[in-house]
N, C-alpha and C positions, 0 to 999 in steps of 0.2 A: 414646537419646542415647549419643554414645560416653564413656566414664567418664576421663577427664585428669586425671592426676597426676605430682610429681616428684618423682625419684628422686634424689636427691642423694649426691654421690660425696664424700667426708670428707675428701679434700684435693685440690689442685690438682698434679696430676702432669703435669712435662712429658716432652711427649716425646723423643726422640733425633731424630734425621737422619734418619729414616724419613716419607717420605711418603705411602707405600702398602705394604698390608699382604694376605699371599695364603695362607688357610686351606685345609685341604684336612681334609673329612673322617676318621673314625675307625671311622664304624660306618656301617650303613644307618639308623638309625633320626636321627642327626645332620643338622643342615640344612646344603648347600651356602655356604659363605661367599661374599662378594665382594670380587674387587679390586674399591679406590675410591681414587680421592685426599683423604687424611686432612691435616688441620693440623697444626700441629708443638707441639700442645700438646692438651690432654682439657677439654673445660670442668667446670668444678666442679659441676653440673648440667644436667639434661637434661627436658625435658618430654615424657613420655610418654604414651600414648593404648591403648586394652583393642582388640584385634578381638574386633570382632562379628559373630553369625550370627542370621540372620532372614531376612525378608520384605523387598524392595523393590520398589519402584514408579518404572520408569524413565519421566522426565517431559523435555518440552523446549518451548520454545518456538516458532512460527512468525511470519513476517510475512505477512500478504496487502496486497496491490494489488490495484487496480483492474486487472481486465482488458481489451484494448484499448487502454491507456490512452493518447489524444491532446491535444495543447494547442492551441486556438485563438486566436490573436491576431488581435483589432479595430479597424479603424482607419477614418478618415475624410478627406482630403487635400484634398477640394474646399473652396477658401476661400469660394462663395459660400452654401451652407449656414447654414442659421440653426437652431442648435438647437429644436427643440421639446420633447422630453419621454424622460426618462431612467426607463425601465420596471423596471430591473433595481439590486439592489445587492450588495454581495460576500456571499457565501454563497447566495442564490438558484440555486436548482434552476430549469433553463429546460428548453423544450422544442423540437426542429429545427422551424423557420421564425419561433420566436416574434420579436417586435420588440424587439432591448436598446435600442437608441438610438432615437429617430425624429426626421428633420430635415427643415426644410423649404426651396423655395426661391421667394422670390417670382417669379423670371423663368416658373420652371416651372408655376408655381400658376396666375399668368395664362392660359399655355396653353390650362391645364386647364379653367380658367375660361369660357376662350372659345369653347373646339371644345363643351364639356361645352353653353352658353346655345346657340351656330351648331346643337347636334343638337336642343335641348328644340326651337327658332325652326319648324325646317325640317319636324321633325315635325308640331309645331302647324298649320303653312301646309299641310301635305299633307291632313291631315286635315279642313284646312278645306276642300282644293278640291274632299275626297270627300261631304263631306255636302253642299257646293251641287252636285253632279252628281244625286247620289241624288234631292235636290227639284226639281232643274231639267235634265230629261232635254238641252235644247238644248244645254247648256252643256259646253265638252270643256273640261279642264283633263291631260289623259292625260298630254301631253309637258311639263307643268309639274313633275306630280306624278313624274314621273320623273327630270327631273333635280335635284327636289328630294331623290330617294331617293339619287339619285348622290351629291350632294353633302355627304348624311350620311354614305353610307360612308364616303367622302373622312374627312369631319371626325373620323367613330370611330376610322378609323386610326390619324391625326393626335394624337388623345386616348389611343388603348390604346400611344402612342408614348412620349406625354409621363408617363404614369401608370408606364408601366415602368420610365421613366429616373428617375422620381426614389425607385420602391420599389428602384432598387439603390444607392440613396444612401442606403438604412437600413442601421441595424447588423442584422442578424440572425442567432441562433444556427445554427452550422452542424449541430450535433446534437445530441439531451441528452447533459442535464451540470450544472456546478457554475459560477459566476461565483467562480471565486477571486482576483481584481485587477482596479481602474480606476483610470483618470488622475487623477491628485489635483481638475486643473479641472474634469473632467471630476464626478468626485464632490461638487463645489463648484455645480455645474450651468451652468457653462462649458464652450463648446466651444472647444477648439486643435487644430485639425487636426493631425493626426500618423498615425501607422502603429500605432499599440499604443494604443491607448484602453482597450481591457476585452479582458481572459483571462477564456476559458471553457477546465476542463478535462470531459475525457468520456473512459468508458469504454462497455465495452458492457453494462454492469448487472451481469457477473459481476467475482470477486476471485479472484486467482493464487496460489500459493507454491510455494516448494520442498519438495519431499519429503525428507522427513527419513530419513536412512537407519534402516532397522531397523525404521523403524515400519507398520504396515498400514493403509489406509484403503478402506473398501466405499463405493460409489457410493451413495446415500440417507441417510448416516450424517447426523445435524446435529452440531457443533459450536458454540458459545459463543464468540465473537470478541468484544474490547477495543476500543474506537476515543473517544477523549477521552472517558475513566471510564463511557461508556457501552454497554451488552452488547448483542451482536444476535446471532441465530441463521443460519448460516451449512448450506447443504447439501453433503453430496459430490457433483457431477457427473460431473467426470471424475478418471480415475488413470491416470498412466502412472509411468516408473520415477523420471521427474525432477519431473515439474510437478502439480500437484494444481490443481480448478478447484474453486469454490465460487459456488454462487446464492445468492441472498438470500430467509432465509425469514421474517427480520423488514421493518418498515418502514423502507427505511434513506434515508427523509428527511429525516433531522437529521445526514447526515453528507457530504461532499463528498469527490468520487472522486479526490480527489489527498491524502485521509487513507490513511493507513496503518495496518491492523489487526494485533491480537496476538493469536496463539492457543493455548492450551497446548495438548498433547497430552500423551496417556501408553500406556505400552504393557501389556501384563499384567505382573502381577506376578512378580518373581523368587523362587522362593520358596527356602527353604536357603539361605540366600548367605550367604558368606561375605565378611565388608567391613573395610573402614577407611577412616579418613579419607584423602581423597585426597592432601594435602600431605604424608603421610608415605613415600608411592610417589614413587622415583626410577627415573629412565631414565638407563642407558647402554650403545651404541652397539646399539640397539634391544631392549633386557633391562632387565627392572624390578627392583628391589632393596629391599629398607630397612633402615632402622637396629635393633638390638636392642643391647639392654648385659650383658655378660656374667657372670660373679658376681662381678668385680672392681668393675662398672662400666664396664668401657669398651666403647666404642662401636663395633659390628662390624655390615658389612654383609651382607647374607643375602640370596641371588637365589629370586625368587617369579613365578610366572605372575599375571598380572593378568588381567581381561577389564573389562567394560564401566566407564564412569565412567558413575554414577548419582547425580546432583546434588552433593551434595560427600563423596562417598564412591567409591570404586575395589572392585569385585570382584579378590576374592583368588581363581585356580581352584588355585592350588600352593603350596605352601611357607612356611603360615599355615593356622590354626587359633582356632577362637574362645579367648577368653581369654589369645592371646599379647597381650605387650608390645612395643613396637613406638615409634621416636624420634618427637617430632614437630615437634621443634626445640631 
């Protein structure tokens, strides 16, 4: 922990008409100062902060998605549909062809009905005219039983017509995926014909992110992904310089491909480093700086090479040493 303390200046001095102030060395062992733009007065105190040297562990966050990731919208527009049976509710995991909605229609039903009894009928009669041929050689029924055959083809057609037309009057999943939305009447077990009845979203089983700069990731690694307080084990598949791909190496059917996952990462460790807290690092016009007080007290800026920010800390590579003091507001 970095150690914060105040330093308190014994009176309030103000300053003069100066609002910027430009030190110049004396020796080599002295730190460069900075021009800054200063207020026109010293605050009575200051909060200061110790740099530190150790060990860090730079760490960050990612998101993943679903990769692939498409949305499907459901709908139904034929008014003479009669709802039948509502398979599906929000959060179900479906699978490509399964039935979400099933509807029915009586004009087509009879159809069905009827080509489906005309093929039992014709069959039945065929077979009747071949068992009386069999016991009664005299008897020819040949061009009976043919255009009895004929007329079933006929009918099956007729029937694989009707049967098609009304399996494209169901809803059904265009791929797997996730039901993440349906029509309120719809969820009521009413049907209102419309164009959006039920969202399905779908990936194609893997999750995306961006590659973090700086950090490395080998293909086989697992990681530990976040998705609604609940943890799953994620694989590296792919690496390129921007995108990273991840498979799933838990069961991740308690979560739906339009959640969004967190992941930490971390890189190795830094070791020596020299730090401080990051709000005591100031930039300007791409030069970092910061405050220190001098053995009056007053508040003088000092130019420092910086390098990585590592959570709420800033590597110091110049002009900083463990155990300086350093403003912090």
């Amino acid at each position: 922990m970095i150690n914060k303390k105040k330093k308190y200046i014994g009176r309030l001095t103000l300053a003069t008409a100066i609002t910027s102030i430009l030190f110049s060395g004396c020796g080599a062992a002295q730190k460069e100062l900075a021009q800054t733009d200063r207020a026109s007065y010293e605050k009575i105190s200051y909060q200061t902060v110790t740099v530190q040297s150790g060990s860090l562990t730079p760490q960050t966050t990612i998101s993943l998605s679903a990769q692939g990731y498409t949305r499907f919208s459901y709908g139904a527009t034929n008014t003479e549909l009669t709802l039948e049976k509502v398979n599906v509710a929000v959060g179900d995991h479906v699978k490509k062809g399964d039935i979400l909605v099933a509807f029915k229609s009586g004009e087509i039903q009879k159809k069905i009905e009827d080509y489906s009894g005309q093929i039992s009928q014709n069959k039945l009669l065929a077979e009747h005219y071949r068992a009386i041929m069999k016991i009664d050689d005299t008897q020819d029924y040949s061009s009976d039983i043919a255009q009895l055959d004929k007329d079933t083809e006929v009918a099956q057609l007729y029937l694989d017509e009707a049967e098609e037309k009304l399996s494209r009057y169901q809803i059904t999943a265009s791929e797997d995926g996730t039901i993440t939305a349906m029509n309120n009447s719809l969820l009521a077990g009413v049907f209102e014909p419309g164009s959006n009845l039920i969202t399905e979203i779908s990936g194609n089983g893997n999750y995306e992110a961006d590659r973090p700069e700086g950090y490395d990731f080998n293909v086989g690694d697992v990681y530990t992904a976040t998705a609604s307080d609940i943890e799953f084990e994620l694989k590296v598949k792919e690496v390129d310089d921007k995108k990273l791909v991840f498979e799933p190496v838990s069961d991740m059917s308690a979560v739906s491909d339009a959640q969004i996952f967190s992941m930490e990462v971390t890189r190795p460790a830094i070791e020596n480093a020299v730090y401080v807290q990051k709000d005591a690092v100031h930039e300007k016009d791409g030069r970092y700086f910061v405050y220190t007080l001098d053995e009056n007290g007053y508040r003088q800026a000092v130019w420092i090479s910086a390098g990585d920010q590592v959570g709420d800390y800033r590597i110091i590579t110049e002009g900083l040493k463990s155990g300086d003091e350093v403003v912090l507001q």
